[in-house]
C-alpha atoms as a printed R data frame, in Angstrom:
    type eleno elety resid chain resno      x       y      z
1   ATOM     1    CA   UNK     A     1 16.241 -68.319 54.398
2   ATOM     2    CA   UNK     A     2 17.470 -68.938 50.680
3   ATOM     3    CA   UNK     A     3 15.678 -71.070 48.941
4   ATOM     4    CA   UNK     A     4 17.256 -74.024 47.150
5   ATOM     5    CA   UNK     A     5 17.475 -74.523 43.980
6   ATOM     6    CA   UNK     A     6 14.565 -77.534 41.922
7   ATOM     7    CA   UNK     A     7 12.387 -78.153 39.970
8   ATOM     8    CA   UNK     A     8 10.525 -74.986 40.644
9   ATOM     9    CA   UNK     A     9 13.022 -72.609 42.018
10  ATOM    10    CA   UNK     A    10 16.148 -71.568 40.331
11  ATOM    11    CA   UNK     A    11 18.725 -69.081 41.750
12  ATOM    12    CA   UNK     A    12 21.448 -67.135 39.411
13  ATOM    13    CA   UNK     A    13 24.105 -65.645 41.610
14  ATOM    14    CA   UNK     A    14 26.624 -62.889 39.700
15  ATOM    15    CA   UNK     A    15 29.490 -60.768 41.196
16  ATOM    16    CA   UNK     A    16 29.106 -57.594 39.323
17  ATOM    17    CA   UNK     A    17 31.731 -54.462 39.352
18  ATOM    18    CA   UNK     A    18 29.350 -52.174 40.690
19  ATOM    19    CA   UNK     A    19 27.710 -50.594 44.249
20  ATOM    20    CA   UNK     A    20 24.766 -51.929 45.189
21  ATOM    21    CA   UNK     A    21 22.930 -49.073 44.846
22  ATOM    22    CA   UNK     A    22 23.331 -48.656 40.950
23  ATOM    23    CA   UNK     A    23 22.064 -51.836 40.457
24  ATOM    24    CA   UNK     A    24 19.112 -51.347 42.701
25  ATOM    25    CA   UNK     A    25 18.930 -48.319 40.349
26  ATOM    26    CA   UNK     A    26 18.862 -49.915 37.330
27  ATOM    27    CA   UNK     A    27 16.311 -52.771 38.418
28  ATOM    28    CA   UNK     A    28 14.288 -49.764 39.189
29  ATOM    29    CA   UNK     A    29 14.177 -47.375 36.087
30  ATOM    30    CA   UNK     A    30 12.007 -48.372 32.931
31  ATOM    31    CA   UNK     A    31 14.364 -46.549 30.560
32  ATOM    32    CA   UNK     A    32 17.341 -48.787 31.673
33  ATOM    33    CA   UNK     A    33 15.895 -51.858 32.156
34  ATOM    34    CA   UNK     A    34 14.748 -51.778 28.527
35  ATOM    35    CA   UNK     A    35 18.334 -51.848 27.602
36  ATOM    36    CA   UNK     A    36 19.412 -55.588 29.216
37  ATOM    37    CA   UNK     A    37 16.326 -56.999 29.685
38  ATOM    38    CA   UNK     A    38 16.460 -58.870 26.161
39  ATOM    39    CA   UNK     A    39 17.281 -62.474 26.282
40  ATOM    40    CA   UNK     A    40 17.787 -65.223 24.129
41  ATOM    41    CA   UNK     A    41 16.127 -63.490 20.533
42  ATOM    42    CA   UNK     A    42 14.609 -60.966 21.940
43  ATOM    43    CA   UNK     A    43 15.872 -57.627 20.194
44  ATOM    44    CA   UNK     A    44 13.925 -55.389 22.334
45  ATOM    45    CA   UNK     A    45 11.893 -55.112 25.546
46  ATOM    46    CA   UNK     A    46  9.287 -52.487 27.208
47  ATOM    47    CA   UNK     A    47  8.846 -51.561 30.610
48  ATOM    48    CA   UNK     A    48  6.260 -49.885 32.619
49  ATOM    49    CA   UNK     A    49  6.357 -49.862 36.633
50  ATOM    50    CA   UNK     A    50  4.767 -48.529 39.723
51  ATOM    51    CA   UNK     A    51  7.552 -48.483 42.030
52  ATOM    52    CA   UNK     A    52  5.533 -49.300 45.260
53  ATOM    53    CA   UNK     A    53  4.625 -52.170 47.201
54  ATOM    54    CA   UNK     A    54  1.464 -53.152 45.411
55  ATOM    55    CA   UNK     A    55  2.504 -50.970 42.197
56  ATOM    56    CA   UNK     A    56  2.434 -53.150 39.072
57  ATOM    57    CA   UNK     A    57  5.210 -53.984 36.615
58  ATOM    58    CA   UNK     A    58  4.867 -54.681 32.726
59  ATOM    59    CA   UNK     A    59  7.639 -56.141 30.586
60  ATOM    60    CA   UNK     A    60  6.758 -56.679 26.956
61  ATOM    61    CA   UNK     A    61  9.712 -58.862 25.553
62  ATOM    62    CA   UNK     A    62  9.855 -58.779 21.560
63  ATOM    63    CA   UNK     A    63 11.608 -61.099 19.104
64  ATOM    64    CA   UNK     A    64 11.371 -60.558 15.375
65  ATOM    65    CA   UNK     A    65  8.291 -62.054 14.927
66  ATOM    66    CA   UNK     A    66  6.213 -61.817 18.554
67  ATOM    67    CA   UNK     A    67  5.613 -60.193 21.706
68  ATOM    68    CA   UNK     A    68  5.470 -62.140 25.045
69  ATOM    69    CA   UNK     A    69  4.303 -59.898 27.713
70  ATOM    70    CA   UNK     A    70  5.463 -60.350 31.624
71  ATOM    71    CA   UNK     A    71  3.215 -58.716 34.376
72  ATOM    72    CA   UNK     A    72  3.369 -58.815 38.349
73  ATOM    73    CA   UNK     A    73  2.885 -56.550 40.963
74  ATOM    74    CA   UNK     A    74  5.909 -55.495 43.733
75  ATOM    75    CA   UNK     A    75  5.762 -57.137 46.974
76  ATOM    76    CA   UNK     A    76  9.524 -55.729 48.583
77  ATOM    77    CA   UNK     A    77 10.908 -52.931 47.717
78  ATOM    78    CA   UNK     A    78 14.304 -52.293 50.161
79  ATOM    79    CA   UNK     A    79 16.745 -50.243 48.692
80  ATOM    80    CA   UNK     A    80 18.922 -50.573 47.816
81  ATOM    81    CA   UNK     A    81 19.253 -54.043 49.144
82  ATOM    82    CA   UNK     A    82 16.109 -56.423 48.114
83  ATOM    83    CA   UNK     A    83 13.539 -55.994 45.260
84  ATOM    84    CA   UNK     A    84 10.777 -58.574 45.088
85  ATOM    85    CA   UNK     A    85  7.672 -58.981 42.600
86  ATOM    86    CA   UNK     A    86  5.433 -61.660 41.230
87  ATOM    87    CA   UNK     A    87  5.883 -62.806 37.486
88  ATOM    88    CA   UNK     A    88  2.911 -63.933 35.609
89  ATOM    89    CA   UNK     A    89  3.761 -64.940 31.869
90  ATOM    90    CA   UNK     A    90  2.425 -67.252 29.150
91  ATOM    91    CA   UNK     A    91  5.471 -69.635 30.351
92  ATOM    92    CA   UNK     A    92  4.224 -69.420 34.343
93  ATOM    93    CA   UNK     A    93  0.852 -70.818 32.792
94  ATOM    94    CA   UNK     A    94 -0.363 -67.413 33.996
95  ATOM    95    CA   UNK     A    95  0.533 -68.591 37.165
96  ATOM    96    CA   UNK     A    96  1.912 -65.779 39.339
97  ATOM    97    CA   UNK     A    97  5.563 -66.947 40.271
98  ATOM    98    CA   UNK     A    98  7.912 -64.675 42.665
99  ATOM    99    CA   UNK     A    99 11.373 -63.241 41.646
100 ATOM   100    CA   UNK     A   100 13.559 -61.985 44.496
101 ATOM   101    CA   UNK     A   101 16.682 -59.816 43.261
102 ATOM   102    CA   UNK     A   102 18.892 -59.305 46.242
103 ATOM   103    CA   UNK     A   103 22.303 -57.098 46.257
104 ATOM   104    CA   UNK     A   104 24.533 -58.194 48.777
105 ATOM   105    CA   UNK     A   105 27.957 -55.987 49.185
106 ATOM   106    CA   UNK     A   106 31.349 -57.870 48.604
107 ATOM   107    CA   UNK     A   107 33.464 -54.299 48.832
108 ATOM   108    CA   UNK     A   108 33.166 -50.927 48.111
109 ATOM   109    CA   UNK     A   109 32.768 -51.849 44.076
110 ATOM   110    CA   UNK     A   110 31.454 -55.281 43.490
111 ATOM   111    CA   UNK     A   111 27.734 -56.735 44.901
112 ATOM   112    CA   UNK     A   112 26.681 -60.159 44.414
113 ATOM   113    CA   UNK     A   113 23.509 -60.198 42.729
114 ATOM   114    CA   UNK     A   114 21.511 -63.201 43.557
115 ATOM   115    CA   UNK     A   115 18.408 -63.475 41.700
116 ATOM   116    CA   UNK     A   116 15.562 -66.161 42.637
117 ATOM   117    CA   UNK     A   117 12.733 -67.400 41.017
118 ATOM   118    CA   UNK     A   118 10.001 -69.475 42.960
119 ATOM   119    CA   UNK     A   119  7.096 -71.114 42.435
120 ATOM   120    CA   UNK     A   120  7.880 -72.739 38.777
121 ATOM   121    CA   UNK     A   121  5.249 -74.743 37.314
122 ATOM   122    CA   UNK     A   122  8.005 -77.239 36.813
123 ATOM   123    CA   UNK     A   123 11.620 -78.172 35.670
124 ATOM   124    CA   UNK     A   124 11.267 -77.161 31.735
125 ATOM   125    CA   UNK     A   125 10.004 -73.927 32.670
126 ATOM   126    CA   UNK     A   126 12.712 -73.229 35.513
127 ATOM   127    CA   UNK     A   127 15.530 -74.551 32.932
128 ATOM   128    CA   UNK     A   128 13.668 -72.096 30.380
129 ATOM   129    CA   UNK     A   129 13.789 -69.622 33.009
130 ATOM   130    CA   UNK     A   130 17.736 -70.341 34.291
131 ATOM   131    CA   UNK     A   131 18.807 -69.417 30.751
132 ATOM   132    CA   UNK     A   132 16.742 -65.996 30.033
133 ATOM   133    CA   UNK     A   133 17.590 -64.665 33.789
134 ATOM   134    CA   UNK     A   134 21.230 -65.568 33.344
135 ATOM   135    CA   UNK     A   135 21.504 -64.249 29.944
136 ATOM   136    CA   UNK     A   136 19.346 -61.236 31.318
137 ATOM   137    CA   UNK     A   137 22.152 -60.751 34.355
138 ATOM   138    CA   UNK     A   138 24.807 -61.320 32.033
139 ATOM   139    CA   UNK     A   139 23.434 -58.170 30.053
140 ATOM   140    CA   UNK     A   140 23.150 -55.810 32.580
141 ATOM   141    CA   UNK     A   141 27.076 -56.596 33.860
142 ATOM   142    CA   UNK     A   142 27.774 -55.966 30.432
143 ATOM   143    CA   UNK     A   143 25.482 -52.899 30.541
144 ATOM   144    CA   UNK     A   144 27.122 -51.206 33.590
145 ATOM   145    CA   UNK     A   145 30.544 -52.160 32.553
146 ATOM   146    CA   UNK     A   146 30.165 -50.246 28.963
147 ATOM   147    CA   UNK     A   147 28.698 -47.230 30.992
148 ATOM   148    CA   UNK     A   148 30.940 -43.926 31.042
């Protein structure tokens, strides 16, 4: 069941020109992820991961003057349909949240990305949220569009 959309869940849905399987891929490599995971005025982002249910995922986010660092822990990995991980962040209240990134096949070149975020401690943080994770999917479209 999909969750709705309130004041502590939000849910970004994207057509993208690409299989699902290379965007599975690139929500599973550190080296791209880096590249689009930089919203808002954030000018560059780090990413460590453990790709295993259980394995543990660090995103440091950096803006010209600080560093707000995103940690969580996978709790689905299906590829290369469903990726799922908790999200604990200064803007969570160090609450662990969950983010479920599913890639659902419209033809043989475009997948609907629908990416949700649950358990918001409330609707300024999931507003927060709706703009960085749409500017975030917005980023990697662009990303895999300007590919070779």
């Amino acid at each position: 069941m999909m969750a709705r959309d309130d004041d502590n869940t939000l849910i970004i849905r994207r057509r993208i020109r690409a299989t699902r399987e290379e965007l599975f891929a690139q929500w599973t490599d550190p080296e791209s992820m880096r590249l689009w995971m930089c919203p808002g005025n954030i000018v560059s982002s780090e990413v460590h991961m453990d790709l295993r249910v259980g394995g543990s995922l660090l995103i440091i986010m950096r803006d010209l003057d600080k560093s707000y660092e995103h940690q969580g822990e996978f709790t689905v990995i299906e590829a290369p349909a469903k990726l799922a991980f908790t999200w604990i962040a200064a803007a969570t209240e160090l609450r662990p949240t969950l983010v479920t990134v599913e890639f659902n096949v419209i033809n043989e070149s475009e997948t609907e990305l629908v990416l949700t975020h649950e358990k918001l401690p409330g609707r300024h943080v999931t507003d927060q949220y709706r703009g960085g994770w749409g500017k975030i999917v917005a980023l990697l479209d662009q990303h895999l569009q300007n590919k070779p």
